[in-house]
C-alpha positions as CSV (number, residue, x, y, z in Angstrom):
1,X,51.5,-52.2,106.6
2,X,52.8,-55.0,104.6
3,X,49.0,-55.6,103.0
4,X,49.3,-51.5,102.1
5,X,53.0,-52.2,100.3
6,X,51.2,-55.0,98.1
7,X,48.0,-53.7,97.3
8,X,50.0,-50.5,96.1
9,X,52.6,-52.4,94.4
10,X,50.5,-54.1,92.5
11,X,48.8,-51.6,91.3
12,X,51.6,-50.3,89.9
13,X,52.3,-53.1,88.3
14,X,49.3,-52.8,86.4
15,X,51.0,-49.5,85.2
16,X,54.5,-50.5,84.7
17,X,54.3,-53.7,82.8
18,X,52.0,-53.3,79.8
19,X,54.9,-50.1,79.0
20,X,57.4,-52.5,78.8
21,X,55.4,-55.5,77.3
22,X,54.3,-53.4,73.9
23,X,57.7,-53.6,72.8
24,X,57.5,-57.3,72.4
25,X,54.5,-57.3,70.0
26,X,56.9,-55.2,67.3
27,X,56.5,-57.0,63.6
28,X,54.4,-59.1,61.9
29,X,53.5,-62.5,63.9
30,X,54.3,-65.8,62.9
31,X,52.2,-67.2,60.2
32,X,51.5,-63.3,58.3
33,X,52.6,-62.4,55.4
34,X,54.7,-60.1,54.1
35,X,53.8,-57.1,51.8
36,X,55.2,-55.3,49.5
37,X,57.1,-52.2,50.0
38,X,59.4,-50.2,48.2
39,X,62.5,-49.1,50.3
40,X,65.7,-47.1,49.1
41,X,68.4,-49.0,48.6
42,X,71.9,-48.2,49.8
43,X,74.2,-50.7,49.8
44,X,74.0,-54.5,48.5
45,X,72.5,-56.2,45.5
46,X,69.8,-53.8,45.2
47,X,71.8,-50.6,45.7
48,X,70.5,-47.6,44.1
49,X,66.8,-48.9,43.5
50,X,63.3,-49.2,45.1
51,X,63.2,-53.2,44.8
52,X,60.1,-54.6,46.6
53,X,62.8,-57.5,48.7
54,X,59.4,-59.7,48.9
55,X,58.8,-58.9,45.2
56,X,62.2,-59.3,43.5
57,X,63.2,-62.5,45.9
58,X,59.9,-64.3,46.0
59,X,59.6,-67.6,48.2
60,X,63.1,-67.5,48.9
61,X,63.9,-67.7,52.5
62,X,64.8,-64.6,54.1
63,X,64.7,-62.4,56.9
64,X,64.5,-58.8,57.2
65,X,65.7,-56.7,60.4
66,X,64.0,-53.2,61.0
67,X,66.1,-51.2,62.6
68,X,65.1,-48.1,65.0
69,X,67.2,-45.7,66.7
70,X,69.4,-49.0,66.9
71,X,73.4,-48.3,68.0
72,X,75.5,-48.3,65.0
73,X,77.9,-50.9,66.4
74,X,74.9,-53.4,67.0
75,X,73.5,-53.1,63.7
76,X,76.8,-53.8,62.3
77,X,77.0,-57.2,64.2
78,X,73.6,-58.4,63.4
79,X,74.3,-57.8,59.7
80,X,77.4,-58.6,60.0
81,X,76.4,-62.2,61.1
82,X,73.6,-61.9,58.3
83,X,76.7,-61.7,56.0
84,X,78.2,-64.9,57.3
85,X,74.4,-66.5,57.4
86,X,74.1,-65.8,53.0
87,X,77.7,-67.3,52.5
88,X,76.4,-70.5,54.1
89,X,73.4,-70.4,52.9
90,X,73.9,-69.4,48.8
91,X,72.6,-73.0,47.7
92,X,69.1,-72.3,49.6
93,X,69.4,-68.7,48.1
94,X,69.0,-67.3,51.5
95,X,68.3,-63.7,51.3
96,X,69.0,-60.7,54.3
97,X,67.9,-57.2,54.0
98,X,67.9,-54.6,56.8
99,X,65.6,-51.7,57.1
100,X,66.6,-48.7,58.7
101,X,63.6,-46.5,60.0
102,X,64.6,-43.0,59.4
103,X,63.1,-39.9,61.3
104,X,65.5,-37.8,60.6
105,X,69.0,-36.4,59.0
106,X,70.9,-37.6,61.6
107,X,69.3,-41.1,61.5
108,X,70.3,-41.8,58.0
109,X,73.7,-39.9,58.4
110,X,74.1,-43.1,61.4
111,X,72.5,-45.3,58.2
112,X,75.9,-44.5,56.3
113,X,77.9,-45.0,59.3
114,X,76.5,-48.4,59.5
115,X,77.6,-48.9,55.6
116,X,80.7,-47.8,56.0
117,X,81.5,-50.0,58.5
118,X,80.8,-53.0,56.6
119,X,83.1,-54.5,53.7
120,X,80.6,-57.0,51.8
121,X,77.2,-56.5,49.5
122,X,75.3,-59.6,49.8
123,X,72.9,-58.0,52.6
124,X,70.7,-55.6,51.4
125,X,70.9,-52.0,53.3
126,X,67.9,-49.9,52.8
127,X,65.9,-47.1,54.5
128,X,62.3,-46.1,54.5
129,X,61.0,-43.4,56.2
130,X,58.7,-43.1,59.4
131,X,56.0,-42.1,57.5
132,X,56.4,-44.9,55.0
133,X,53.3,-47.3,55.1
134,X,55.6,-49.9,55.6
135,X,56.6,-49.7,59.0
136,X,52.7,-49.6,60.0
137,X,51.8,-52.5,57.6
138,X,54.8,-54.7,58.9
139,X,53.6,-53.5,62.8
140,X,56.9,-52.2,63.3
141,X,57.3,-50.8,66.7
142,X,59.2,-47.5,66.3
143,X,59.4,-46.4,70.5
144,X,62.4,-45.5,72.0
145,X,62.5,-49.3,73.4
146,X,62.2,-50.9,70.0
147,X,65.7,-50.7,68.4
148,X,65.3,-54.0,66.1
149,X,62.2,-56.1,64.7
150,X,63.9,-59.4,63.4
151,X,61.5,-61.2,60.9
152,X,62.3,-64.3,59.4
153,X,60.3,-65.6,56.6
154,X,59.8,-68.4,53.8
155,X,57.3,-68.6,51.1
156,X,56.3,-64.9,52.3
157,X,55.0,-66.4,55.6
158,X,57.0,-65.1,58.6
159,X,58.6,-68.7,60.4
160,X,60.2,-66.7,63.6
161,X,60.1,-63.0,65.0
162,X,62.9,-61.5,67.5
163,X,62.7,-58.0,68.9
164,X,65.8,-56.6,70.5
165,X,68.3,-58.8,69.1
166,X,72.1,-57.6,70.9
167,X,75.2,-58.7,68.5
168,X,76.5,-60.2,71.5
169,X,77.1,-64.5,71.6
170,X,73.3,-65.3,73.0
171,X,71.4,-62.5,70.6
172,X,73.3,-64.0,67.6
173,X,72.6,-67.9,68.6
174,X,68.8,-67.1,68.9
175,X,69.3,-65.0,65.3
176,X,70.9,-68.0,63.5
177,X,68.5,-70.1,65.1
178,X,65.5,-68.3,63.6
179,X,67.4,-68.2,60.0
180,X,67.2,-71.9,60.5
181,X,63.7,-72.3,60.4
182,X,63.0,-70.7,57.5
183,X,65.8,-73.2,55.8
């Protein structure tokens, strides 16, 4: 009986896990480049333009976050701690951006909410939608599972990739922690 239980259990492992493993290959790997794309800006430096961030900001440092059916209160803490990573980091001109993935009204009427929520303009806020070539070129995941593609970059080159980050103490430590690699 117990030799039944395993066998069948790990067949269903075979099954289970590569669902849940996809997630983690969201966004360009370490060592790509990023492209250019032209996103609409909402908020930040950019605001009311179609800026390429790669293009306009160069080999700056930066990171982008791609956001995707993400909760409004956790996109506000990761770029709310993007906020705090510019300030200290003006004199490498450190640059932040996120990317909401749009399907829908309702998705870019939770874009705004986001915005609204937030009191300062050195992160750029922008949104592209799902069938922007964009999210396919950057390998942007957009499941259910996905809510965030963190990608950290220098010289166009991405230094460090996080998928999932949670605005909590431990997601924000790894964030910062990837920002330093590009500095």
């Amino acid at each position: 009986m117990n030799r039944k239980f395993l066998i069948a259990a790990s067949a269903l492992s075979l099954l289970v896990v590569p669902a849940f493993a996809n997630w983690a290959e969201s966004g360009l790997n370490v060592g790509e480049t990023v492209t250019p794309f032209y996103p609409s800006h909402i908020a930040g430096p950019d605001k009311g333009t179609k800026n390429c961030p790669p293009c306009t900001y160069g080999n700056r440092p930066a990171v982008q976050v791609w956001f995707h059916n993400e909760d409004k209160n956790n996109a506000a803490g990761i770029l709310t701690a993007l906020h705090t990573a510019v300030e200290s980091n003006k004199a490498k001109e450190f640059k932040a951006f996120g990317i909401f993935v749009a399907d829908c009204e309702m998705c870019i009427t939770n874009t705004n909410a986001v915005v609204e929520m937030l009191k300062f303009n050195n992160v750029g806020i922008a949104t592209v939608t799902h069938d922007d070539p964009a999210p396919k070129n950057y390998k942007i995941d957009t499941s259910e599972e996905v809510k965030n593609t963190v990608l950290v970059y220098v010289n166009k080159k991405v230094v460090a990739k996080l998928v999932n980050v949670k605005a909590d103490k431990a997601g924000l430590a790894k964030l910062n922690e990837a920002i330093t690699k590009a500095l």
